[in-house]
C-alpha positions in Angstrom: 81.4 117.2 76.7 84.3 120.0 76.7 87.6 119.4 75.6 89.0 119.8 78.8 86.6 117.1 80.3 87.7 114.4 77.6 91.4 115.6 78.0 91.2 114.2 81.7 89.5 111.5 80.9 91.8 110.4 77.7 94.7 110.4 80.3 93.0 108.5 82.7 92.3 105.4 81.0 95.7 105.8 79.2 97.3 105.7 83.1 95.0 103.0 83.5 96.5 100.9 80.4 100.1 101.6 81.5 99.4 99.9 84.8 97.1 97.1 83.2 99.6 96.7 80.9 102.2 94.8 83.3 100.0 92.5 84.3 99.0 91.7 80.2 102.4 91.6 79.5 102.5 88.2 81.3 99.8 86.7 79.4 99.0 85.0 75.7 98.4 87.6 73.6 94.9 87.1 72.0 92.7 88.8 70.5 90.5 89.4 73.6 88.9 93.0 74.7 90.9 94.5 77.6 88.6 94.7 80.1 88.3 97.5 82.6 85.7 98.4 85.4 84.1 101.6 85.9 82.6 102.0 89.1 80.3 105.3 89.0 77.6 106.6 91.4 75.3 106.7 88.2 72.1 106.9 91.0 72.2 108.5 94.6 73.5 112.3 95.5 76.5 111.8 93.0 74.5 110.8 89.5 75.6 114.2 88.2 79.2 113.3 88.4 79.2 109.5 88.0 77.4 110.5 84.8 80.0 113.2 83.3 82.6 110.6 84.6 81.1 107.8 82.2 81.0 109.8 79.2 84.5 111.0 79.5 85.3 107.1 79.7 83.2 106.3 76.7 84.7 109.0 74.6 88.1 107.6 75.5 87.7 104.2 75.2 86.0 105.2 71.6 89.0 107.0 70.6 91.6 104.6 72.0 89.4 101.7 70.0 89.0 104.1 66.4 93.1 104.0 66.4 93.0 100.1 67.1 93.1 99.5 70.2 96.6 98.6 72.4 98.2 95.8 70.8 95.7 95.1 68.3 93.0 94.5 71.2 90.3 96.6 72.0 89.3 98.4 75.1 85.9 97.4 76.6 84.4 99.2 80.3 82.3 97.1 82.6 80.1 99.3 84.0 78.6 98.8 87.6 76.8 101.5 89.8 77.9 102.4 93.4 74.8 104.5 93.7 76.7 106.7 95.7 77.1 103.8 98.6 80.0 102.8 100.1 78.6 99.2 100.7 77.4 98.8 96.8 81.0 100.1 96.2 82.5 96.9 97.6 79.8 94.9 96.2 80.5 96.1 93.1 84.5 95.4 93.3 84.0 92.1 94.1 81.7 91.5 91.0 83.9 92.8 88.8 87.1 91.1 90.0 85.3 87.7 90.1 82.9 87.9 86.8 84.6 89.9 84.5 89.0 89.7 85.1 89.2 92.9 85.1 92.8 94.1 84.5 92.0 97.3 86.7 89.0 99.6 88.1 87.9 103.0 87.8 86.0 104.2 90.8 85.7 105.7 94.3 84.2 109.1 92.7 84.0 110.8 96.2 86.0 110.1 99.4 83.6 107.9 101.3 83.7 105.4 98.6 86.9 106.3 97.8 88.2 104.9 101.5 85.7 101.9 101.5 87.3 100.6 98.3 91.0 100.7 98.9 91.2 98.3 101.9 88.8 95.5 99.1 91.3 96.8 96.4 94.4 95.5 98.1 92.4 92.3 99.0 91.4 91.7 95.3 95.1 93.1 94.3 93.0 94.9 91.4 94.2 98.3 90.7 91.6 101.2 91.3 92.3 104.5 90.5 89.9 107.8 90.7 88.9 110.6 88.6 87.9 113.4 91.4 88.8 111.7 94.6 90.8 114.3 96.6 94.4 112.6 97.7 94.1 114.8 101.2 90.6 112.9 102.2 92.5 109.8 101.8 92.3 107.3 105.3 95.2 105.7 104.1 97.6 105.0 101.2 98.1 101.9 99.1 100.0 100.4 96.4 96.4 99.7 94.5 95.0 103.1 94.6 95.7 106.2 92.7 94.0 109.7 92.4 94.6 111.9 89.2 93.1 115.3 91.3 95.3 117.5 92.8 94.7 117.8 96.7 93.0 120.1 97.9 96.2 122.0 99.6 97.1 122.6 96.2 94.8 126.1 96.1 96.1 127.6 99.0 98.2 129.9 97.4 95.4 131.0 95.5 93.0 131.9 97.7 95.6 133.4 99.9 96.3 135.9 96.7 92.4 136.4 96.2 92.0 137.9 100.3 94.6 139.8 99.6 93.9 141.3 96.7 90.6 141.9 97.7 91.5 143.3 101.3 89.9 141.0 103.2 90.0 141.6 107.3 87.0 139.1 108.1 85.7 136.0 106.9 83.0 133.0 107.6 84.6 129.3 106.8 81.7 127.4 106.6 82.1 123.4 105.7 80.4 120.0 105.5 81.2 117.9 107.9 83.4 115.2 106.1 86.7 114.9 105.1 86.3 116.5 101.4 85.1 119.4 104.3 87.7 118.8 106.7 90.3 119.2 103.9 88.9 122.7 102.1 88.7 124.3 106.2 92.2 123.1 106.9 93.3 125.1 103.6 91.1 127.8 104.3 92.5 128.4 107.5 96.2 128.3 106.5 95.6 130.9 103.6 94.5 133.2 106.4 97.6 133.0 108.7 99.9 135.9 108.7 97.4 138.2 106.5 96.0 140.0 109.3 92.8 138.1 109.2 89.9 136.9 111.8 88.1 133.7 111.4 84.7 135.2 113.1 83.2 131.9 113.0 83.5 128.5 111.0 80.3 127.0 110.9 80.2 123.0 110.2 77.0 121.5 108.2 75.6 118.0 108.6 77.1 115.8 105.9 74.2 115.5 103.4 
């Protein structure tokens, strides 16, 4: 794995400690693993992520562990598999919150499980934050979620200075039709305003 990809991944579960910690702050210190979920599609359309995801989290927890832990505890990940289902998402939630006391979760790769966990994360009051989930395909916000990507918005500006520099007077927007696709055509559109360009079509694909 690159650098880059551990980097993000470091930080994550380092966010993810802060937050756990204010809830172990509260309790008897032992000498107990801190226990935290990962829930990853590790089967179904997303495997290729959900597995880059889980060996950025092993690296980290490795790393955090070789320097001794936090506190003198060490750092253990419950894995579970969403298998890319927003059903086996909740399943999975509720596993972890009432097998393992969990002091927070790492999942909702993509925004459909992404949206299906938040409203079981607030019921669980377990803290769930996401590597890649985009904060723009977001139903809703909570006090139990975070997202460490930047939204999707954030690029505008960039692909506005790419048509220009390369002249463009006509383009094709073609999206999927989901939110993470709702989200890239609303950008899309906006870095076209005021350049003197036509949207000939925008085409809109099935969602998987």
């Amino acid at each position: 794995m690159s650098n880059i990809s551990k980097t993000i991944f470091f930080t994550l579960v380092v966010v993810i400690l802060v937050i756990a910690g204010f809830k172990l702050s509260n309790k008897t210190q032992n000498e107990e693993p801190i226990i935290i979920g990962a829930i990853l599609p590790q089967t179904g359309i997303a495997a290729i992520v959900g597995e880059t995801e889980r060996q950025g989290i092993e690296l980290a927890v490795k790393e955090i562990n070789d320097e001794g832990g936090v506190d003198g505890r060490m750092f253990r990940v419950a894995f579970e598999d969403d298998r890319t289902d927003p059903k086996e998402t909740v399943t999975a939630i509720r596993k972890l919150t009432s097998t393992q006391d969990v002091s927070a979760i790492i999942g909702g790769t993509w925004d459909f499980l992404a949206n299906a966990a938040i409203p079981v994360a607030e019921a669980e009051q377990v803290v769930l934050i996401s590597p890649s989930a985009l904060p723009d395909t977001l139903e809703k916000e909570s006090p139990y979620y975070f997202v460490t990507h930047s939204p999707v918005s954030s690029v505008e500006s960039a692909v506005k200075r790419w048509l220009i520099s390369n002249n463009t007077k006509r383009v094709v927007l073609m999206s999927v039709n989901n939110l993470w696709g709702q989200a890239h055509l609303k950008t899309f559109r906006k870095a076209t305003e005021g350049q003197g360009i036509t949207i000939l079509k925008e085409i809109v694909v099935p969602q998987f």
